[in-house]
LOLUMZA-554534 format. One record per atom (N, C-alpha, C): residue number from 1; residue in one letter; atom name; x, y, z. Coordinates in Angstrom, 1 decimal. Layout:
BEGIN
+------+------+------+--------+--------+--------+
! resi ! resn ! name !      x !      y !      z !
+------+------+------+--------+--------+--------+
!  NUM !    A !   CA !      X !      Y !      Z !
...
+------+------+------+--------+--------+--------+
END
This chain:
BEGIN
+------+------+------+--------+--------+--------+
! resi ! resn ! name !      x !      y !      z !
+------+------+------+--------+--------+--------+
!    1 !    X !    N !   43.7 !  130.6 !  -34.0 !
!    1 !    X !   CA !   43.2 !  131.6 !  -33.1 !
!    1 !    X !    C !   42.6 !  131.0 !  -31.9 !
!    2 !    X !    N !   42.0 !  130.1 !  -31.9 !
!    2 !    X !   CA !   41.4 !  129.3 !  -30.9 !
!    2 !    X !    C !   42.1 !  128.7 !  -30.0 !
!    3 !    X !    N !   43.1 !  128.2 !  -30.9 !
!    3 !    X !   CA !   44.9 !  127.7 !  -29.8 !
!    3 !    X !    C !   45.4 !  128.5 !  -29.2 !
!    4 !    X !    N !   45.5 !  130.0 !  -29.8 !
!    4 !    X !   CA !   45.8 !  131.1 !  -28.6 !
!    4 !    X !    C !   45.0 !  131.3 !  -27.4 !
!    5 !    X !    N !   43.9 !  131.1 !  -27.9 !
!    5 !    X !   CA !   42.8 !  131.5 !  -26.6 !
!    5 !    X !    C !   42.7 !  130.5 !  -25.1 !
!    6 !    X !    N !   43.3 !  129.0 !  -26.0 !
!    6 !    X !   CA !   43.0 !  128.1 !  -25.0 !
!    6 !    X !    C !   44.2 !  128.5 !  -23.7 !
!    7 !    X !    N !   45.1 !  128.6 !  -24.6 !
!    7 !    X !   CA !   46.5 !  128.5 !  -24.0 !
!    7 !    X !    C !   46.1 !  129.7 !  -22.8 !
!    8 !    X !    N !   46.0 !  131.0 !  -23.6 !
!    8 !    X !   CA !   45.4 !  132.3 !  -22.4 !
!    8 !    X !    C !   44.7 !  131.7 !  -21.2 !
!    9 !    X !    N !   43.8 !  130.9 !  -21.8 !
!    9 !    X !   CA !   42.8 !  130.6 !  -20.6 !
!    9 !    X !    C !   43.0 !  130.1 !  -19.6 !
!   10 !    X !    N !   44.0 !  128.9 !  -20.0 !
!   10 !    X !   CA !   44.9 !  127.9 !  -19.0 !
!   10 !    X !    C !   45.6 !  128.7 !  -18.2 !
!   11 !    X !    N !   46.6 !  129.7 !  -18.4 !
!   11 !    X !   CA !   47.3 !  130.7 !  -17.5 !
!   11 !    X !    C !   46.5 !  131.5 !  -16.5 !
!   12 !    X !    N !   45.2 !  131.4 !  -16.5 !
!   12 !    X !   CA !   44.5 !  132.0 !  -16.1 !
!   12 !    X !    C !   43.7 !  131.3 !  -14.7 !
!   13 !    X !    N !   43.6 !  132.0 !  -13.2 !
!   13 !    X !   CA !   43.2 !  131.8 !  -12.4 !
!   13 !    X !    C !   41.8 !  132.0 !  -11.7 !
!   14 !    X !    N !   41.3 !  131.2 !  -11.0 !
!   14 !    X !   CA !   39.9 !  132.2 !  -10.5 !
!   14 !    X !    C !   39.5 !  132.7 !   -9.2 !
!   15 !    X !    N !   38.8 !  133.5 !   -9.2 !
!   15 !    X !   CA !   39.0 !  134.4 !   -7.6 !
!   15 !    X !    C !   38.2 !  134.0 !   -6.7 !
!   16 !    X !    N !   38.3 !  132.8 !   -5.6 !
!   16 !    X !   CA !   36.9 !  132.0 !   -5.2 !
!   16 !    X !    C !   36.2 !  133.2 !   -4.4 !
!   17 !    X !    N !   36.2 !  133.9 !   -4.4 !
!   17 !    X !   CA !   35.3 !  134.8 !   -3.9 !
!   17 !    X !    C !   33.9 !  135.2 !   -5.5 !
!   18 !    X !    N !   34.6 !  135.7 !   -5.8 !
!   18 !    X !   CA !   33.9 !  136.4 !   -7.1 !
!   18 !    X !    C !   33.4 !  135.4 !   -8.4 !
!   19 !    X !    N !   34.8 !  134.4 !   -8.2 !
!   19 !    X !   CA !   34.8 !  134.2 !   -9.5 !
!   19 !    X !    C !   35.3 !  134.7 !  -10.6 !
!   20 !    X !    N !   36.2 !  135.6 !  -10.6 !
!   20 !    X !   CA !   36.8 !  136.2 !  -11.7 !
!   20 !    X !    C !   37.7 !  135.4 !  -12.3 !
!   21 !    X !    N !   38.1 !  136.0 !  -13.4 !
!   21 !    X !   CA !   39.5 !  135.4 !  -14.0 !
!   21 !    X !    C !   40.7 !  136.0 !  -13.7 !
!   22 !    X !    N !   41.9 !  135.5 !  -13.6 !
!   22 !    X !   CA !   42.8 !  136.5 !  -12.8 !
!   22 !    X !    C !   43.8 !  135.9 !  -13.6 !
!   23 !    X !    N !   44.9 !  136.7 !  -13.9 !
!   23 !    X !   CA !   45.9 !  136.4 !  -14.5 !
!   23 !    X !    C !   47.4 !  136.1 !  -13.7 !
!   24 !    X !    N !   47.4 !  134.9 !  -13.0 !
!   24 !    X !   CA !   48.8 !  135.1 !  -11.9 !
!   24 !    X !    C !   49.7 !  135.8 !  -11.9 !
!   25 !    X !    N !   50.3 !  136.3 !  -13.8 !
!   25 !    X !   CA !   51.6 !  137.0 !  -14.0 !
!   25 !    X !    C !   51.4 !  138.3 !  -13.8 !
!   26 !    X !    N !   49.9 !  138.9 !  -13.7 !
!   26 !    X !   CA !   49.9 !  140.4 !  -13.3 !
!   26 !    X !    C !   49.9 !  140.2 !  -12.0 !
!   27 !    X !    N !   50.5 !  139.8 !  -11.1 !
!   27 !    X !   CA !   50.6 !  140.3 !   -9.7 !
!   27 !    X !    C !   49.5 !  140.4 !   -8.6 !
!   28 !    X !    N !   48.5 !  139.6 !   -8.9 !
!   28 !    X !   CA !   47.2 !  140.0 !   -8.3 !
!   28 !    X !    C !   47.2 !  139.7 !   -6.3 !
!   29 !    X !    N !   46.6 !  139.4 !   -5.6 !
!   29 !    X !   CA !   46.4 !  139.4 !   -4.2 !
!   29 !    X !    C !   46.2 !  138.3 !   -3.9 !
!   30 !    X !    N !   47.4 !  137.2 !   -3.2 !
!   30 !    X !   CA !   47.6 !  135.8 !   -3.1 !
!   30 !    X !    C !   47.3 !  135.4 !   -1.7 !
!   31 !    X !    N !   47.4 !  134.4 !   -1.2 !
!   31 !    X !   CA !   47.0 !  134.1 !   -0.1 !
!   31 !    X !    C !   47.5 !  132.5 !   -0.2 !
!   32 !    X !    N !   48.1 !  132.0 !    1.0 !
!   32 !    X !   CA !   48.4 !  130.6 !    1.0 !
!   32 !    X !    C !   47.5 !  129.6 !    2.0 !
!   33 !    X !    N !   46.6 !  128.9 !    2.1 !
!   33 !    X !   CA !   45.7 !  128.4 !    2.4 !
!   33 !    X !    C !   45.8 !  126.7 !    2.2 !
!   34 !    X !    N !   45.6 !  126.5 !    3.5 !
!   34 !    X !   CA !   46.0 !  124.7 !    3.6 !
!   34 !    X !    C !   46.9 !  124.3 !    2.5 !
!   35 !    X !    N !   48.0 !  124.4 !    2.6 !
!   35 !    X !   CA !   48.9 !  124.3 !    1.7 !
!   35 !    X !    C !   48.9 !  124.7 !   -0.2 !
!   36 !    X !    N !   47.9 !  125.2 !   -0.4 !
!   36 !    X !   CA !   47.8 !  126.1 !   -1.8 !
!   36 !    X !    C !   47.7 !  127.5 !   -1.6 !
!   37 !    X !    N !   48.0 !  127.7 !   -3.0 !
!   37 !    X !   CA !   48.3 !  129.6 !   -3.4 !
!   37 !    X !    C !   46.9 !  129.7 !   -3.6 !
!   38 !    X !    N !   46.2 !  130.5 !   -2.9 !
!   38 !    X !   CA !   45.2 !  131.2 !   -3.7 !
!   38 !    X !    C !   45.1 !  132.4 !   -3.7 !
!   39 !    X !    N !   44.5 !  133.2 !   -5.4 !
!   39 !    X !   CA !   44.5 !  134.3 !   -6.1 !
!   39 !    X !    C !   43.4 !  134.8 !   -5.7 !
!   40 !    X !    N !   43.6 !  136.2 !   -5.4 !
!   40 !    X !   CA !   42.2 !  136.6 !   -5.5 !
!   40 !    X !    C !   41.5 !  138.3 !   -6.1 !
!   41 !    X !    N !   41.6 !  138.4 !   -7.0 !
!   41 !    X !   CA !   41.3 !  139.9 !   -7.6 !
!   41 !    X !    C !   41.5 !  141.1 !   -7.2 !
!   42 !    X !    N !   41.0 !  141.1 !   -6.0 !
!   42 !    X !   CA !   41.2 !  142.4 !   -5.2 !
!   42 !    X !    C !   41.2 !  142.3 !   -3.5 !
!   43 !    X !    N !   41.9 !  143.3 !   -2.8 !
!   43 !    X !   CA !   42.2 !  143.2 !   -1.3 !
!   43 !    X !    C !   40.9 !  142.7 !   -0.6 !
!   44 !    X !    N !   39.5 !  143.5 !   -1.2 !
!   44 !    X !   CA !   38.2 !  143.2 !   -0.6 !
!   44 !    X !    C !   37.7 !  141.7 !   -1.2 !
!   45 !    X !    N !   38.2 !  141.2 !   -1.8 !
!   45 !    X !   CA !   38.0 !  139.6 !   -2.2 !
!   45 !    X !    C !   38.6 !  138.8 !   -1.3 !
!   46 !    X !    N !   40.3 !  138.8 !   -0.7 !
!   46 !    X !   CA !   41.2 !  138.6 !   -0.1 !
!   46 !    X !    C !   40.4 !  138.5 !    1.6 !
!   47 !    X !    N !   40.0 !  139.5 !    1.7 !
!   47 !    X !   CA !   39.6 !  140.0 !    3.3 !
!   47 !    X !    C !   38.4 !  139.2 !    3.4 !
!   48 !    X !    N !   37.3 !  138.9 !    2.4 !
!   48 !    X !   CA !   36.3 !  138.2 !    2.3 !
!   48 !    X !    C !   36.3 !  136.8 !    2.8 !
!   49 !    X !    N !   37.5 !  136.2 !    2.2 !
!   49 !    X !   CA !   37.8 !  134.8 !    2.5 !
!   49 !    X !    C !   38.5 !  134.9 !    3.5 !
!   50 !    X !    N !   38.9 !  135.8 !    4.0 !
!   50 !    X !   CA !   39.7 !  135.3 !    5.2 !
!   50 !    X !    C !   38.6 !  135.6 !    6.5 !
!   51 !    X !    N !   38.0 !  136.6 !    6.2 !
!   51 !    X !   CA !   36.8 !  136.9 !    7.5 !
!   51 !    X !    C !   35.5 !  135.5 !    7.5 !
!   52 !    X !    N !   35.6 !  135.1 !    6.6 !
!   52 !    X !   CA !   34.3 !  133.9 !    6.6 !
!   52 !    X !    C !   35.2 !  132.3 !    6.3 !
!   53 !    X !    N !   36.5 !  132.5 !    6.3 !
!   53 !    X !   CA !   37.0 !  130.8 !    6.6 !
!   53 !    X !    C !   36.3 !  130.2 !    5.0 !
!   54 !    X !    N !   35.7 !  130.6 !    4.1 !
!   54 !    X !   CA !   34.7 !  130.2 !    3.7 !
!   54 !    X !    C !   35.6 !  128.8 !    2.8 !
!   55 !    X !    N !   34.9 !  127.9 !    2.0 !
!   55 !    X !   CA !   34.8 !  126.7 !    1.3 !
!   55 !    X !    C !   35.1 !  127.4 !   -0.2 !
!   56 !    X !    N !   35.9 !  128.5 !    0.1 !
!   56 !    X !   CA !   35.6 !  128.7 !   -1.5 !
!   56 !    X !    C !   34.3 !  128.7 !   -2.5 !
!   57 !    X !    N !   33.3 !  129.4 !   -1.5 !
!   57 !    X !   CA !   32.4 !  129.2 !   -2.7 !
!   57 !    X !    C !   32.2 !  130.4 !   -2.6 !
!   58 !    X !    N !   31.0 !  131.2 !   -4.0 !
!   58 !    X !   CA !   30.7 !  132.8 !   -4.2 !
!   58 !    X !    C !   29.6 !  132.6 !   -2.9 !
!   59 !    X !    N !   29.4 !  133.8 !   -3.2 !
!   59 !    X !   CA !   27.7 !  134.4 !   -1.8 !
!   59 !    X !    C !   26.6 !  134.0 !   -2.8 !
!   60 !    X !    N !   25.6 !  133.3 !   -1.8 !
!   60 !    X !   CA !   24.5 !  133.4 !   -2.9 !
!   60 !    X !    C !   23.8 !  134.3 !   -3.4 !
!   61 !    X !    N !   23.2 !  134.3 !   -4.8 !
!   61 !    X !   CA !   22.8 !  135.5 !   -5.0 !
!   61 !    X !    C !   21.2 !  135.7 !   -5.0 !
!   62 !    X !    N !   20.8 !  136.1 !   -5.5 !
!   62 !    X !   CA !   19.6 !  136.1 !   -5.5 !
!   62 !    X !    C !   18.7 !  134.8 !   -5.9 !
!   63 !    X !    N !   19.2 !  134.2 !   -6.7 !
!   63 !    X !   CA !   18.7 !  132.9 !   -7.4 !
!   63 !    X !    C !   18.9 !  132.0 !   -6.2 !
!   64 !    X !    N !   20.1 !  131.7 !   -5.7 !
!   64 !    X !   CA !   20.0 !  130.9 !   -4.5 !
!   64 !    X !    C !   19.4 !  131.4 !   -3.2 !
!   65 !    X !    N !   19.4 !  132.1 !   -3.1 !
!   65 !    X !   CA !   18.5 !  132.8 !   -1.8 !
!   65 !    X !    C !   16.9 !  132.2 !   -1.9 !
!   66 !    X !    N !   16.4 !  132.5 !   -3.1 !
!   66 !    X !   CA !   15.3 !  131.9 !   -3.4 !
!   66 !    X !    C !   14.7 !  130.5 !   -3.1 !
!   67 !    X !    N !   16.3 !  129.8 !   -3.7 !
!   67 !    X !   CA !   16.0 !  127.8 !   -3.6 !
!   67 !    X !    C !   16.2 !  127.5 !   -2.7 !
!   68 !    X !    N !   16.6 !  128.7 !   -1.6 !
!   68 !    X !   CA !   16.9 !  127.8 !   -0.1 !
!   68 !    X !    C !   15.7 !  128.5 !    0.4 !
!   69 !    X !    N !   14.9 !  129.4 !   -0.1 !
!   69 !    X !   CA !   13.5 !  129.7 !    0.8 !
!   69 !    X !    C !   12.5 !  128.8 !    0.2 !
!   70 !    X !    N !   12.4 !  128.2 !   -0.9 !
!   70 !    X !   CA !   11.5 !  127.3 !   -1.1 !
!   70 !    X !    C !   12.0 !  125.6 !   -0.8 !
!   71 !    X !    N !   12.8 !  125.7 !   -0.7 !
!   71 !    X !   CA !   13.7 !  124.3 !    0.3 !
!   71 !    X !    C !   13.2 !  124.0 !    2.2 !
!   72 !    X !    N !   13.1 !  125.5 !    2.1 !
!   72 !    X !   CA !   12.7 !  125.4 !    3.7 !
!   72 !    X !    C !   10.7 !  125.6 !    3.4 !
!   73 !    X !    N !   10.5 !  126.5 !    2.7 !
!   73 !    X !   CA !    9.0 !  126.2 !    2.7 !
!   73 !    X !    C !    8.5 !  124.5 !    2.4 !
!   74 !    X !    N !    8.9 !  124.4 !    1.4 !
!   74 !    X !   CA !    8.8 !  122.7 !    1.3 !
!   74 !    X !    C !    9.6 !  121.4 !    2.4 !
!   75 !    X !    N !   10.2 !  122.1 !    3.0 !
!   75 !    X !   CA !   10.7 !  121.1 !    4.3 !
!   75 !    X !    C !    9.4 !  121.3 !    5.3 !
!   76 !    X !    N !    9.0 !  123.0 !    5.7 !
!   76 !    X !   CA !    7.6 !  122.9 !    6.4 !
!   76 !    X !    C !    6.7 !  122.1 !    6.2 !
!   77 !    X !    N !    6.3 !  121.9 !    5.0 !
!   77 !    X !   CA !    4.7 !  121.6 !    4.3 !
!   77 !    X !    C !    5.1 !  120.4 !    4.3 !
!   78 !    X !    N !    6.0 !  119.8 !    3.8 !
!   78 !    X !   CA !    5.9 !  118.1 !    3.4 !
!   78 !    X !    C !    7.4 !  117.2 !    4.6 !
!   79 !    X !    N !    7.9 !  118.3 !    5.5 !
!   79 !    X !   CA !    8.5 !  116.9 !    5.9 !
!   79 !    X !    C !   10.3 !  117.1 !    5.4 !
!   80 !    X !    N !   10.9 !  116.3 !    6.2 !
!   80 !    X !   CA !   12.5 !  116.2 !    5.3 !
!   80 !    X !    C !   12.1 !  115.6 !    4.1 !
!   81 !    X !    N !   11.8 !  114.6 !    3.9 !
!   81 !    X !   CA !   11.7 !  113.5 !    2.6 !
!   81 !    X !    C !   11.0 !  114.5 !    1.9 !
!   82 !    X !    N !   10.2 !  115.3 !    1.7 !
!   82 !    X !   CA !    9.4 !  115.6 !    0.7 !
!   82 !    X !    C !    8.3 !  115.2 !    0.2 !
!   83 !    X !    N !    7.5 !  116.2 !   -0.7 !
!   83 !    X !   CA !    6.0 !  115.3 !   -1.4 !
!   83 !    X !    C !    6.6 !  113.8 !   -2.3 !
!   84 !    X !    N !    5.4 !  113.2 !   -2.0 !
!   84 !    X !   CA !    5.7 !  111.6 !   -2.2 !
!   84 !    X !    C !    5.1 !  112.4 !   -4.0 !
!   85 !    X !    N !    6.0 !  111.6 !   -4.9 !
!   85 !    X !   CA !    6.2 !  111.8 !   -6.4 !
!   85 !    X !    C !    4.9 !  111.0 !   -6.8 !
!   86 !    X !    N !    4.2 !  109.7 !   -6.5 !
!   86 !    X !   CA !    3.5 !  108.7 !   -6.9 !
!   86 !    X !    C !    2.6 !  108.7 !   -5.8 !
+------+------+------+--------+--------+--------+
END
């Protein structure tokens, strides 16, 4: 059972917008990009990456929104380098 699952898995793509899993043999919304295929779940995933050029990465979500406000609070207070550890 586990060998079926790996094998499924392997066939399986991901949608750099979202992140999803995407199955290439159902037909999903392709896009050819610096010389690769890329898949992407849905038209509004597709449109996402093409309006922001983006690196392939997701949007941050709330968790990262946070470490880049305490990234910049702590750049305020201590400096680029940061509080000295010792």
């Amino acid at each position: 059972m586990e060998d079926v699952m790996r094998i499924k898995n392997r066939s399986k793509v991901t949608c750099p917008i979202c992140m999803m899993q995407v199955d290439p043999q159902s037909r999903p919304r392709t896009l050819r990009w610096e010389g690769k295929e890329k898949y992407f779940c849905s038209e509004s995933c597709r449109d996402k990456f093409l309006q922001s050029r983006c690196s392939c990465q997701p949007e941050k979500g709330r968790w990262g929104r946070w470490l880049d406000r305490v990234a910049r609070s702590n750049e305020k207070q201590f400096g680029k380098k940061g509080p000295c550890c010792h």
